[in-house]
Each structure stands twice: as structure tokens, then as C-alpha cells.
C-alpha positions as MATLAB code, in Angstrom:
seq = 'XXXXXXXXXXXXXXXXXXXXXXXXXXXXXXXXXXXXXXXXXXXXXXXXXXXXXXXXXXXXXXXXXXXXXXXXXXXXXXXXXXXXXXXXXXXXXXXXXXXXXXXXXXXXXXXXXXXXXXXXXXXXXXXXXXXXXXXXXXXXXXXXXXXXXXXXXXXXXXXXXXXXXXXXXXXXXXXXXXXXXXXXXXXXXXXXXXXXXXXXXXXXXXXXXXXXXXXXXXXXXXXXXXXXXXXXXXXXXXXXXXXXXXXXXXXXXXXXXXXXXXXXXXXXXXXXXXXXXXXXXXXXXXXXXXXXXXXXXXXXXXXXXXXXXXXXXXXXXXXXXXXXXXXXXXXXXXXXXXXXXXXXXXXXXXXXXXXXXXXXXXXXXXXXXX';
ca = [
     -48.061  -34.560 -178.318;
     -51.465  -35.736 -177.216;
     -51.535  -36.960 -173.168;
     -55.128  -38.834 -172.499;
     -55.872  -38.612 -168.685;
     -55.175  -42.761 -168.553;
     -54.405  -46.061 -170.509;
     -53.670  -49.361 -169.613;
     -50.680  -50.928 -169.571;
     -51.092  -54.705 -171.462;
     -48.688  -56.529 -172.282;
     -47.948  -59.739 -174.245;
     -48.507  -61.886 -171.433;
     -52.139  -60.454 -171.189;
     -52.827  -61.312 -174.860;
     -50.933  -64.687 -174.040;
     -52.971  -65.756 -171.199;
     -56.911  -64.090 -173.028;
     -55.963  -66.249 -176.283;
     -55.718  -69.548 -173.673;
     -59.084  -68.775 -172.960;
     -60.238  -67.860 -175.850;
     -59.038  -71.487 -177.401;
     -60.062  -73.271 -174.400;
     -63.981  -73.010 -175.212;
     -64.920  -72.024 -171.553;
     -65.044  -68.446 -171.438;
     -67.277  -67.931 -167.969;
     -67.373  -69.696 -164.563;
     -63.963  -71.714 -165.004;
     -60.287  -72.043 -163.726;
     -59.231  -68.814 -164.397;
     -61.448  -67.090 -161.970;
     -60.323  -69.381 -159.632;
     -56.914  -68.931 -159.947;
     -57.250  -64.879 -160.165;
     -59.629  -65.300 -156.876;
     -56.679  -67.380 -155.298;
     -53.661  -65.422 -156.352;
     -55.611  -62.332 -155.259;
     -56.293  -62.933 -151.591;
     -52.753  -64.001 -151.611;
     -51.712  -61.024 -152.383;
     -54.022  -58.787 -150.081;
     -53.398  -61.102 -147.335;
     -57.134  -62.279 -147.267;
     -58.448  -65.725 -146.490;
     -61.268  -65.427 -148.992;
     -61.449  -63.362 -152.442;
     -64.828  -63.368 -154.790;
     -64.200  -62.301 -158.453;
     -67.434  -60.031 -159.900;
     -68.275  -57.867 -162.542;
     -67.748  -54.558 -161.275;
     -66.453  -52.992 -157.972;
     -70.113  -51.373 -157.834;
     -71.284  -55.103 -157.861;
     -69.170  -56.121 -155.203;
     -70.391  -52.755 -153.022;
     -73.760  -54.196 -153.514;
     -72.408  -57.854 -152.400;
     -70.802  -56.573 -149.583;
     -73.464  -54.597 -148.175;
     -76.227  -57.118 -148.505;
     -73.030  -59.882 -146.861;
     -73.247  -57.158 -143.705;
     -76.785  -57.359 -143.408;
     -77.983  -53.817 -144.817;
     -81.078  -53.318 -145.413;
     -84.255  -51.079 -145.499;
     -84.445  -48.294 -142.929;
     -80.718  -48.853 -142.235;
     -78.105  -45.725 -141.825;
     -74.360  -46.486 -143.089;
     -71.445  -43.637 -142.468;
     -69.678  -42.865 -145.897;
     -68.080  -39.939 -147.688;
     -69.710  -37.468 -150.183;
     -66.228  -37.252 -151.978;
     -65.920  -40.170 -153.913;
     -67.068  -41.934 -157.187;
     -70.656  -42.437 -156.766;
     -70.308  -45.862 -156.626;
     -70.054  -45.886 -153.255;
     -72.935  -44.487 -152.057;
     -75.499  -45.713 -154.919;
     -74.717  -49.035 -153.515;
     -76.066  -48.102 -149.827;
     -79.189  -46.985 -152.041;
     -79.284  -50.289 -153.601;
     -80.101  -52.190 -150.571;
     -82.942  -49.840 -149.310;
     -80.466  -48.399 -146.617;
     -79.915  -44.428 -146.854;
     -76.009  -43.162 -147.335;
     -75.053  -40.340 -144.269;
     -72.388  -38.796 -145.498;
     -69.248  -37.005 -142.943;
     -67.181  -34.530 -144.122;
     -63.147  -35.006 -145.333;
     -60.130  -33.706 -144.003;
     -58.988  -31.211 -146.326;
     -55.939  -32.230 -147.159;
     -55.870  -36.158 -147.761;
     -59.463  -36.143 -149.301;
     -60.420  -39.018 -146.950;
     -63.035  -39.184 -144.813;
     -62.382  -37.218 -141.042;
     -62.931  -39.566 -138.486;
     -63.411  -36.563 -135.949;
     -66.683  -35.999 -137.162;
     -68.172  -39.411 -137.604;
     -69.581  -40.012 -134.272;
     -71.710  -36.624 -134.317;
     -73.750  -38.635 -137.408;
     -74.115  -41.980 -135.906;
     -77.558  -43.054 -135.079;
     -79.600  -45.622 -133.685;
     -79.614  -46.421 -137.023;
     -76.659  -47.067 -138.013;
     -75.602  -50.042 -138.544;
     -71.521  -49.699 -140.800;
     -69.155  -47.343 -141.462;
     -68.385  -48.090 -145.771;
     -64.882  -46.088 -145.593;
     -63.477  -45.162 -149.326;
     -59.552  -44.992 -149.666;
     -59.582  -42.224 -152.156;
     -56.740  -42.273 -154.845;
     -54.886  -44.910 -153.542;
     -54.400  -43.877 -149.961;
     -55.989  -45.366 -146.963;
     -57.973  -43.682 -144.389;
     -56.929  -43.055 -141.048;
     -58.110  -46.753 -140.150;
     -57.189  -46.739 -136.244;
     -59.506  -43.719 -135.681;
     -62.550  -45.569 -137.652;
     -61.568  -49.091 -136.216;
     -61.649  -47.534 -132.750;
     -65.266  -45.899 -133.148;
     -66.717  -48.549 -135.091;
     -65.653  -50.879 -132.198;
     -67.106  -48.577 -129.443;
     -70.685  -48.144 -131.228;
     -70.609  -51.394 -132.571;
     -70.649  -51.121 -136.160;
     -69.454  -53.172 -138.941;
     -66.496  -51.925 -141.575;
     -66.838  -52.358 -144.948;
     -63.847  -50.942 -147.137;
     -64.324  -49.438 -150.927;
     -60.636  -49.847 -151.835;
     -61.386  -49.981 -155.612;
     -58.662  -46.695 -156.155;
     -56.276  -48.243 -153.570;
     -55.153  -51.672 -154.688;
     -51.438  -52.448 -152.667;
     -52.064  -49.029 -150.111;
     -51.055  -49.794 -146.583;
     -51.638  -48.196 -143.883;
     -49.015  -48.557 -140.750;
     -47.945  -51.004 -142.691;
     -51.135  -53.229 -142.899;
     -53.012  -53.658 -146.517;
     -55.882  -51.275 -147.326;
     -58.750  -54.275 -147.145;
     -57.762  -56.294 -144.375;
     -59.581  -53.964 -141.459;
     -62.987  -54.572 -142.020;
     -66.246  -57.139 -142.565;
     -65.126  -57.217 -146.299;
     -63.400  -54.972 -148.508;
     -64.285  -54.340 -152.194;
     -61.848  -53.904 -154.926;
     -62.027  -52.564 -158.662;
     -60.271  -53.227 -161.872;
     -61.743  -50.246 -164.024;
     -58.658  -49.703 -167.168;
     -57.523  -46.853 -164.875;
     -56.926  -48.859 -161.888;
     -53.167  -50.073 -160.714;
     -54.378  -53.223 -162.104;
     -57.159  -53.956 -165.287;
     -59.322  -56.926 -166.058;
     -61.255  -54.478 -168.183;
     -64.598  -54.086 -166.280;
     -64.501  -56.269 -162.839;
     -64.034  -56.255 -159.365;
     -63.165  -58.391 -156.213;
     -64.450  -58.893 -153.243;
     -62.017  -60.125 -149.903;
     -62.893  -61.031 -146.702;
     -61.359  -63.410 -143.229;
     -65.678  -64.395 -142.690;
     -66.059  -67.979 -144.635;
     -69.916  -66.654 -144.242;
     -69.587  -63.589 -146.085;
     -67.805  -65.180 -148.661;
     -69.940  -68.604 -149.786;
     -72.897  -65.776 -149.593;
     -71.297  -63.250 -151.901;
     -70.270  -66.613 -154.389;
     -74.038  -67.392 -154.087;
     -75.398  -63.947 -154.494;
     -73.403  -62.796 -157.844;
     -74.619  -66.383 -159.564;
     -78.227  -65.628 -159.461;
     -78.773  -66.780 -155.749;
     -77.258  -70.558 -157.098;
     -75.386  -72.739 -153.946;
     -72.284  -74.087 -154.810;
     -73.414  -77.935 -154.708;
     -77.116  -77.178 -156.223;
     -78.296  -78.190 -159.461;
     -77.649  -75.859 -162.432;
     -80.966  -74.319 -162.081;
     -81.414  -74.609 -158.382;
     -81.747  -71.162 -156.789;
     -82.159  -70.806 -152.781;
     -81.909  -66.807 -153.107;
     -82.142  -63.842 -154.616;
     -79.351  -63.117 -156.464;
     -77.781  -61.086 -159.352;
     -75.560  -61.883 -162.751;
     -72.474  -60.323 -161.487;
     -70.200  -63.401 -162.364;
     -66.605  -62.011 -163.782;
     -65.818  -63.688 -167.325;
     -62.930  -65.920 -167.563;
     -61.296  -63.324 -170.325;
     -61.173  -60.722 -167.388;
     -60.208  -63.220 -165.182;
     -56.489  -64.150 -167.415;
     -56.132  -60.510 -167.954;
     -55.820  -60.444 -164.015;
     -54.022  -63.129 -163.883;
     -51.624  -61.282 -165.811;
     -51.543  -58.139 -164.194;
     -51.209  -59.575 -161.020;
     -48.190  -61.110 -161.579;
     -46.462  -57.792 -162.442;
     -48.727  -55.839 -159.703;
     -45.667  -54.410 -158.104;
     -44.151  -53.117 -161.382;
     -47.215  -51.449 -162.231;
     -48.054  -49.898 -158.779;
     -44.309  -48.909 -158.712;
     -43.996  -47.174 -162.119;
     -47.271  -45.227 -161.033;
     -45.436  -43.910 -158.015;
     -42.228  -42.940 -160.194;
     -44.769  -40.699 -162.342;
     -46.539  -39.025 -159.213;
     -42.429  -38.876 -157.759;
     -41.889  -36.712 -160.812;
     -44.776  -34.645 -161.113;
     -43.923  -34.075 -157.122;
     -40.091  -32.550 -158.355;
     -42.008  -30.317 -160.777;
     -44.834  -28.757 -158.796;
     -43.750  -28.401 -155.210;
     -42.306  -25.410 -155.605;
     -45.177  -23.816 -156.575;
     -47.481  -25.315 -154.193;
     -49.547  -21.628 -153.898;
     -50.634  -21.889 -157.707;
     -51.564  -26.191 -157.269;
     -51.495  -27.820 -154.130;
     -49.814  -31.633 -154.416;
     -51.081  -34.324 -153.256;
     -49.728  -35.416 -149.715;
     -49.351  -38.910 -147.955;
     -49.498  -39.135 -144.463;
     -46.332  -40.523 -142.864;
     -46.940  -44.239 -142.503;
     -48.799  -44.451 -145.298;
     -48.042  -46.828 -148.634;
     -49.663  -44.323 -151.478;
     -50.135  -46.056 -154.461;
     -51.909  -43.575 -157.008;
     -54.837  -44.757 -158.912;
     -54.944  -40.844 -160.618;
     -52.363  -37.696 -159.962;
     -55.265  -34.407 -158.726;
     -53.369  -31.121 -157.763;
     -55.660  -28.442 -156.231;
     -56.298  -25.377 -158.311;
     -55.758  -22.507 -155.834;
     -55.595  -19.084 -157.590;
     -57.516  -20.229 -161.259;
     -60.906  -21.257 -162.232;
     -60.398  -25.103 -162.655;
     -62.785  -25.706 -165.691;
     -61.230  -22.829 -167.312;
     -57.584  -24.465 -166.795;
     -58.768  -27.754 -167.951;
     -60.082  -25.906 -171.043;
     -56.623  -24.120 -171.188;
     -54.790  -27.780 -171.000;
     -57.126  -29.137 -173.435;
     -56.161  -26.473 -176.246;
     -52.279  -27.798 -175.694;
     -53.077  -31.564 -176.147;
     -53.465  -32.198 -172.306;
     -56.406  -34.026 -171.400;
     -57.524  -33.028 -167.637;
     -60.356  -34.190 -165.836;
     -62.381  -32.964 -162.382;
     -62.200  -35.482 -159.959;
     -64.803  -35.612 -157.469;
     -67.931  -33.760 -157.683;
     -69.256  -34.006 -154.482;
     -72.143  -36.903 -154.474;
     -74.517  -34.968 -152.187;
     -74.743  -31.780 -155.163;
     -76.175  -34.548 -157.475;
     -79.465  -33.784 -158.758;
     -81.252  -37.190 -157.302;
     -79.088  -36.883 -154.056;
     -79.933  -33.124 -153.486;
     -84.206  -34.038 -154.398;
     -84.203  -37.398 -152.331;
     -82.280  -35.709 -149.216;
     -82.497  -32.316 -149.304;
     -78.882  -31.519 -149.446;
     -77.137  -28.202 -150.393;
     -74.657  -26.388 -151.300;
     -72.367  -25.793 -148.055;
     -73.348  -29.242 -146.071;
     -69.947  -30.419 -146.437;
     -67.355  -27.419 -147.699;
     -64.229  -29.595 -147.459;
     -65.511  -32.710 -149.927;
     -67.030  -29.282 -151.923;
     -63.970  -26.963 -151.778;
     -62.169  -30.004 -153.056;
     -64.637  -30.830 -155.661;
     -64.324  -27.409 -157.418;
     -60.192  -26.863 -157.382;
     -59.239  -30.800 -157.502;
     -58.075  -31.369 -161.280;
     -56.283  -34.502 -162.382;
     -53.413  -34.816 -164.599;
     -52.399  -37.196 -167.184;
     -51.164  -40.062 -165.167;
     -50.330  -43.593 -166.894;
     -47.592  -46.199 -167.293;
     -45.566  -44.574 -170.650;
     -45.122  -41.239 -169.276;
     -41.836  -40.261 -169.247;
     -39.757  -37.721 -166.581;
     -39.699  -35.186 -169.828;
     -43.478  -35.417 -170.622;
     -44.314  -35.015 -167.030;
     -41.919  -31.597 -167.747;
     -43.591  -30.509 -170.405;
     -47.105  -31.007 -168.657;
     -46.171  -29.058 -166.062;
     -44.295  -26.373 -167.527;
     -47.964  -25.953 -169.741;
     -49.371  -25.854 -166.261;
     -47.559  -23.512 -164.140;
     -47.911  -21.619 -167.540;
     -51.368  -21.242 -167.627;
     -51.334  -20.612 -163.589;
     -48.884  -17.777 -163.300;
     -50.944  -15.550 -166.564;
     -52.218  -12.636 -165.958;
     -55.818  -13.514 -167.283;
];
């Protein structure tokens, strides 16, 4: 057996609903995305929802809807895709990044206050791997220094947190639908908000700057191609409507890979949701305690298990470290994490006795002598 680290799950309704558009001649800017847009914010519990092409693109939209700009400071994490910081970057404002708490990966809230500024003007909080943040901590500080919220939930599509959705506690909140999300329109990416403001800018802004009742090539802004197509916007149409199966099935997997590696939670460290929390697994990442990481994902590798590191820590990259000065040790949880964190083949098709077999391999390769 082969096990990729992810796949999609697409169905025939998917095919069903891309062949409409395919047929239908209109294939950008047309009632699909509205729909999807629509059917979205339902679902999040959102007033407003803006379809673009990436959840990078709707970082960027998001930001510039806040009123980032040049010289600004924004709070954020250093563990996390670097998405979410190249986007601060992108609107001339500079990323400070605040440690995580060990053990849920997320940002700590207990040191964000030590790195606010008079400079700082938002706190963007990431809900890593599809759990949210401890949101009454950062709601209460951002409150007290007066500082906007914006959410990166692209890994956390349907989380909750004390039983409100992951999205619905800032400015805006920016989600992603990458083919190893809980939901796939391929590439693409949504952006919610309650502000009617922040939303007919962020419509304007990803159509080149374009109002809604100008003339085609009427432009009152800056603005940027980051329009989703309407082939994206059926395939998340279609995922949507079985959102709860897919986010379900996800957490049967992690249930089962849970039964199989607790016990030996010395060798790889499970993940673990705090109580309150809806978890609802964009990837499976066990921490590598006793092993060299690399060396067990090269060990995986030779059995057909494809394992991937998941985060480097943002601040170690080579344009981060020369344009800040950061180094090693600035942040040892996000870093600690960063070289033990190793994620497992996780995807709708797994079965209870492949998840076995994976971690039999595993615990395996852990408990060797060399």
C-alpha cells in the first residue's frame, strides 16, 4: 500500500455541478459564486461572505479592509503556514510574532500584551489545524488596547470554540479551500465578515478596484485579480452541501489514530483539544519525542507512508531571519514544535485497518534501537 499525506474527496455531485458550468458558457463572475458566497455565510453564521482566489488573497483583503498599512505592527504567530504573515508584509505593515502554547500549537495569549506597541494596530490570530485559539483571552486584550481581530481560519473550517464558530469573533475572518482543506474548490478562499463596509470593499478590491454599479472598465481603486472562477465556485457548492460528512469522517480518522497512539504518548505526543473546543482536523501531526523527525519521515517513506513536517517556524526563514534579525531560540515553543511535529496520512478513504497498519509502522520505527 501507498498512503499520500492527503486527497480530496469529489464526488459525482462535484463533477455534476463543474459540467453545469462548464455548459453554461459563463465560467467567471456569475451565479455560482453567488450562491457559494450565500450558502457559505450561512453556514459560518456570517452576514457577509466574499469568494477569492486564495486564502492568501483574502489575508491580503482583509488586512487592507482593517486599514493596515505602512509603518503598522500586527500580533501573529511564527507557527503557521507562511501565508499568514507574508500577507502583513504585503501591505507595508511588519508581522510581530508571540510565542505558542506548547501543547495546542496556537498562539499564547499570556504573552501578547508584552509585544504590543504604539504601533500596533490588530491581532491576525491563526486557528492552527482546525482548532481555535483561546478567543476570550485575545477578545479581552484586543478590547482593552483597542485593536482590531482579524481571524486566518483557512485550517479550521466548522471549529468552534465554546460553542461559537471559528470566524465570527473578529473584523473579518479569512477562510481557505486548498485540496487538503475540510472542504476543496481547488485553489480559493473566502472571506466573512458582520461590517457591510468591509465587505463591498473586499468585493471591490479582488475585481481590480471595480464598484459594483460602475462601468465595466470603471476603476475607483487599486485593486487586484483575485476573483474565484465559477468552476471553483460549483465545486463548493458541492462540498458544502456535504460539509458535515466530510468534517465528520476527518474526525473518525484522527478518533482512530487517537485509539492507536495514546498509549504510547512518550514515543509521539497526540494531538489534544481543549475541553470546549469543536476540533475539526485539517491534517493529523503527532510530536516526535525520542527520534530524529526527518529521519522517521525517511523511515515512513521507505514503507509507502508519505509524512510531511508541518510547521517550520516562519521567523527561521531565510528573508524573515535577514529582514528582522531573528534567530534561532526567539520563540522555542513554535521551534520545539517545528522540529518534532510530523504529520500523518490523513484523508477521507482511510480506513480503521490502514490507520493500524500506519501506526504499527510507526511505533515500529519509534521503539528501534537505532
Amino acid at each position: 500500500m501507498k498512503y499520500p499525506i492527503a486527497k480530496p474527496y469529489i464526488g459525482k455531485k462535484e463533477e455534476k455541478y463543474v459540467l453545469e458550468v462548464l455548459r453554461s458558457g459563463v465560467l467567471s463572475m456569475g451565479l455560482k459564486t453567488e450562491k457559494f458566497e450565500k450558502k457559505f455565510a450561512e453556514f459560518i453564521g456570517a452576514k457577509y461572505a466574499c469568494a477569492v482566489s486564495s486564502g492568501t488573497a483574502g489575508l491580503h483583503l482583509a488586512l487592507i479592509s482593517a486599514g493596515i498599512g505602512k509603518g503598522d505592527e500586527v500580533i501573529t504567530t511564527p507557527f503557521s503556514f507562511v501565508a499568514s504573515a507574508n500577507a502583513i508584509l504585503y501591505v507595508g505593515a511588519k508581522p510581530v510574532f508571540v510565542d505558542i502554547d506548547p501543547e495546542t500549537y496556537n498562539i499564547d495569549p499570556e504573552k501578547i500584551e508584552k509585544k504590543i506597541t504604539k504601533k500596533t494596530k490588530a491581532i491576525l490570530v491563526v486557528h492552527i489545524f482546525g482548532q481555535s485559539a483561546d478567543m476570550n483571552s485575545i477578545v479581552k486584550i484586543a478590547k482593552k488596547r483597542n485593536l482590531k481581530i482579524i481571524e486566518d481560519a483557512c485550517e479550521s473550517l466548522g471549529a468552534k470554540y465554546r460553542g461559537k464558530n471559528v470566524g465570527m469573533f473578529g473584523e473579518s475572518a479569512v477562510f481557505a479551500f486548498y485540496p487538503n482543506k475540510q472542504m476543496t474548490t481547488g485553489e480559493g478562499g473566502m472571506v466573512v465578515t458582520n461590517d457591510k463596509k468591509v465587505y463591498e470593499l473586499c468585493r471591490s478590491l479582488r475585481n481590480q478596484g471595480r464598484l459594483e454599479n460602475a462601468q465595466w472598465l470603471d476603476h475607483v481603486r487599486l485593486g487586484y485579480n483575485y476573483r474565484l472562477d465559477e468552476m471553483s465556485a460549483a465545486l463548493g457548492i458541492a462540498q458544502l452541501e456535504k460539509i458535515k460528512f466530510l468534517i465528520s469522517e476527518k474526525q473518525k480518522i484522527a478518533g482512530w489514530y487517537d485509539k492507536y497512539l495514546s498509549a504510547y504518548r512518550n514515543l509521539a505526543q497526540v494531538p489534544i483539544v481543549v475541553p470546549g473546543n469543536v476540533h475539526t482536523r485539517f491534517i493529523y501531526v503527532v510530536l516526535i519525542r525520542n527520534k530524529n523527525r526527518n529521519q522517521v519521515i525517511k523511515r515512513l517513506s521507505r514503507c509507502g507512508i508519505t509524512a510531511k513536517p508541518y510547521f517550520p517556524s516562519i521567523h527561521l526563514f531565510k528573508f524573515y531571519r535577514a529582514s528582522f534579525g531573528y534567530r534561532p531560540g526567539d520563540f522555542p515553543a513554535s521551534e520545539l514544535v517545528s522540529n518534532k511535529a510530523l504529520a500523518l496520512p490523513f484523508y477521507i478513504g482511510l480506513k480503521e485497518q490502514d490507520v493500524r497498519h500506519i501506526c504499527k509502522i510507526l511505533i515500529k520505527i519509534l521503539t528501534a534501537n537505532s
